[in-house]
C-alpha positions in Angstrom: 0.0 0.0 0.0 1.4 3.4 -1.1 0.2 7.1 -1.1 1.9 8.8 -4.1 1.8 12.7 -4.9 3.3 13.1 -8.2 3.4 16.4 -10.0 1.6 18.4 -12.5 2.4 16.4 -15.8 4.8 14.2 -14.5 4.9 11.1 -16.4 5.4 7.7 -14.0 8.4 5.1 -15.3 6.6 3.0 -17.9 5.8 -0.7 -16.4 4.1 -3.5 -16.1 2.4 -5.5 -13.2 3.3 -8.9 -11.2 -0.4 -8.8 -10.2 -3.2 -7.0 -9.3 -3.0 -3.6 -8.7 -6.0 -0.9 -7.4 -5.2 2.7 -7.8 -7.7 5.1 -6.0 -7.2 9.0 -7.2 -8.1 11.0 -4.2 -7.0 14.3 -5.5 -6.2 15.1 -9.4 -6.3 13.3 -12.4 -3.7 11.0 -14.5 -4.3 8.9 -17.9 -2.6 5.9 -19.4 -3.2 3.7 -22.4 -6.8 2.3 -20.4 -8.0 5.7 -20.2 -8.4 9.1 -17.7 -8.8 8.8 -14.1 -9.8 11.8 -11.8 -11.5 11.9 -8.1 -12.6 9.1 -6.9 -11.8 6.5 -9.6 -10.2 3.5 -9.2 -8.1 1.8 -11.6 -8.0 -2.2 -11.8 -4.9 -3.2 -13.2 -3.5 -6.4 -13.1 -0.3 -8.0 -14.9 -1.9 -8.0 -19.1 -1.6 -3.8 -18.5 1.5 -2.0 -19.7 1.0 1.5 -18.7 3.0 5.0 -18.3 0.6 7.4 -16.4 0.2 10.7 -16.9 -0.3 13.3 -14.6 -3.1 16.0 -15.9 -1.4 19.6 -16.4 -4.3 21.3 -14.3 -2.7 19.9 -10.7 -0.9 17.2 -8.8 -2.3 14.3 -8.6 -2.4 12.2 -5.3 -3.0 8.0 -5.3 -2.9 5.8 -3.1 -2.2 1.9 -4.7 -2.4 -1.1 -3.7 -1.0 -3.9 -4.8 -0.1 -7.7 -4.7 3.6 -7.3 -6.3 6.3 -4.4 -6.9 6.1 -3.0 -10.6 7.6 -4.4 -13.5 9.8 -1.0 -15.0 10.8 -0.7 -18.3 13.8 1.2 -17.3 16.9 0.8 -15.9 16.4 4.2 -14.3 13.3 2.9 -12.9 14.2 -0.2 -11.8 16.8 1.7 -9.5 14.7 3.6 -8.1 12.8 0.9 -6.9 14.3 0.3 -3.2 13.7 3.5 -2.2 10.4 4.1 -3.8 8.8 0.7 -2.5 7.4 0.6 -5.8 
């Protein structure tokens, strides 16, 4: 379980999932490939998604995720980020 607070168009690594994952926007609004989340959404992604969210230009946005396995990133930039993310 994380609570993420991720800048006005900030783009998240690109990545993948190891299982399911439920994203709840509590403040904001981001998009991916599946579509555009704002308040009060919830995303249900699980590991067929590929994704690179994208926060709106208007605001921050602020998530809180849950999920069953760390992300799968693309990157190697990413991926060493991990540890100290949690992600």
């Amino acid at each position: 379980l994380r609570l993420l607070r991720i800048a006005a168009g900030r783009k998240m690594p690109d990545h993948g999932h190891g299982g399911a994952e439920l994203t709840l926007v509590i403040e904001g609004a981001y998009s991916d490939v599946t579509g555009t989340y704002r308040r009060g959404d919830v995303q249900d992604a699980d590991e067929a998604i590929e994704h690179q969210p994208i926060v709106d230009k208007g605001g921050e946005c602020v998530c809180l995720i849950a999920s069953e396995h760390p992300a799968r990133f693309k990157t190697l930039a990413g991926r060493l980020s991990q540890p100290w993310t949690g992600m």
